[in-house]
Wavefront OBJ file of the C-alpha trace (Angstrom):
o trace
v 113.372 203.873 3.176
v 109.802 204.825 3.465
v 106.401 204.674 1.826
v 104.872 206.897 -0.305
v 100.569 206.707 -0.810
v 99.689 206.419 -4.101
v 97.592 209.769 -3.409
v 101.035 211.734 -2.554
v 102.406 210.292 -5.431
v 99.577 211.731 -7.520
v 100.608 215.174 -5.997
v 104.219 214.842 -6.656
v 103.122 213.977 -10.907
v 100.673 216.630 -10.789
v 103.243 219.221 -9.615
v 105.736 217.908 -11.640
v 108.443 217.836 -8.320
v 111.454 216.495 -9.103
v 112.145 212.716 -8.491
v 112.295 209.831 -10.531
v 109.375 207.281 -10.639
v 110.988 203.637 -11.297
v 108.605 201.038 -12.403
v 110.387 197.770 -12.205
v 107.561 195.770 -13.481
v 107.550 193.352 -16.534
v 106.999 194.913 -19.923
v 103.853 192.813 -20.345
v 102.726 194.601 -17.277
v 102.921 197.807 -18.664
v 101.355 196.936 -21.524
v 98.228 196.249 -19.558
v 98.848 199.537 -17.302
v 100.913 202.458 -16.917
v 102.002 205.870 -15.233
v 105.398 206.766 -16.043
v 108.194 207.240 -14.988
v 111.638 205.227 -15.920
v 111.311 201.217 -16.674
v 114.070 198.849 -15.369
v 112.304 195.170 -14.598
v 113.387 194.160 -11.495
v 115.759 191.846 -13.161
v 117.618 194.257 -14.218
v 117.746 196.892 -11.672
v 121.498 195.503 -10.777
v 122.734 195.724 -14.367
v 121.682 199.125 -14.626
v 121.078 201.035 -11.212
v 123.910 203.497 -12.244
v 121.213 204.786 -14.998
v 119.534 206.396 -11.880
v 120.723 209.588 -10.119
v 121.683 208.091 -6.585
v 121.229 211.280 -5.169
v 117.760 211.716 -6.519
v 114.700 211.131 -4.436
v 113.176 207.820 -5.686
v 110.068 206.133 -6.046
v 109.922 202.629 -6.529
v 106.938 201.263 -7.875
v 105.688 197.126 -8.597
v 102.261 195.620 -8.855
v 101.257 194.926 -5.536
v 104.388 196.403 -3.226
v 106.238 193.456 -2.589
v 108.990 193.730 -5.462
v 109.236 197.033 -4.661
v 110.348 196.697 -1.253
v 112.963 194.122 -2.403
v 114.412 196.875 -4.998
v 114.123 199.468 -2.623
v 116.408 198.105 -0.042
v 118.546 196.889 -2.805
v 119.186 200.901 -3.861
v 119.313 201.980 0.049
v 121.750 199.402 0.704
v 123.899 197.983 -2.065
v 123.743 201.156 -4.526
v 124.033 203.603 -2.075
v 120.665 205.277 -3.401
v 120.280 208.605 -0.604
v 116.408 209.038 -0.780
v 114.432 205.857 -1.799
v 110.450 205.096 -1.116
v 108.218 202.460 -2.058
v 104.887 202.825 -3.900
v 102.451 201.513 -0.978
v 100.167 199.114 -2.249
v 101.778 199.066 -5.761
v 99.453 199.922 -8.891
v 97.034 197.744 -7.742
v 96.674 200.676 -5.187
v 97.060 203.633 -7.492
v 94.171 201.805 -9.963
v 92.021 201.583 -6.213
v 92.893 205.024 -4.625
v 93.828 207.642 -8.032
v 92.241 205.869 -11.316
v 90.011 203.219 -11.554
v 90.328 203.921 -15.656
v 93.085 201.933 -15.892
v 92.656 197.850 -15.963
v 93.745 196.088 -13.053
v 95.449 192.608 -13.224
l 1 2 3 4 5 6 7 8 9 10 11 12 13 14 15 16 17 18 19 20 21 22 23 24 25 26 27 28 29 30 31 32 33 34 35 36 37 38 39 40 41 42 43 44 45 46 47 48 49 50 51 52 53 54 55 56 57 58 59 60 61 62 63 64 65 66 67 68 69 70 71 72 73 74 75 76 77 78 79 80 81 82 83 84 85 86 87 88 89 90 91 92 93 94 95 96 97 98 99 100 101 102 103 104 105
């Protein structure tokens, strides 16, 4: 596992590479802010981890960073996940470092 900057993750978007974004926030998070990519809540990342390609290269991305890191090692470990990277400093850090338009909470 490693991190990815919010500013590389811009890149990645912007050139439309292929990996999958994975926002495991709550749905009343997203409803305040949002970038993408595929929502599982952390809750359910378990339940459903075989929705994901496993051999796919993965962001993972929470609020602050903390969740994410938790998920993370849950895909690099129990799911077998081959390419998985947290979102460093969450979307607290994206709103900071890529677009202050959105609302932080």
């Amino acid at each position: 596992m490693d991190y990815i900057t919010p500013a590389d993750l811009k890149k990645q978007l912007d050139s439309n590479a292929t990996f999958t974004l994975l926002d495991i926030r709550e749905q009343y998070e997203l409803d305040i802010c949002q970038i993408g990519g595929v929502h599982i809540p952390m809750s359910e990342v378990s339940a459903r981890a075989n929705e994901l390609d496993a051999n796919a290269q993965t962001a993972v991305l929470c609020r602050s960073g903390k969740r994410a890191e938790a998920v993370a090692n849950f895909l690099a470990t129990d799911a077998d996940f081959s390419h998985v990277s947290i979102v460093k400093g969450g979307i607290l850090a994206w709103i900071t470092e890529v677009d202050s338009s959105l609302e932080s909470y």
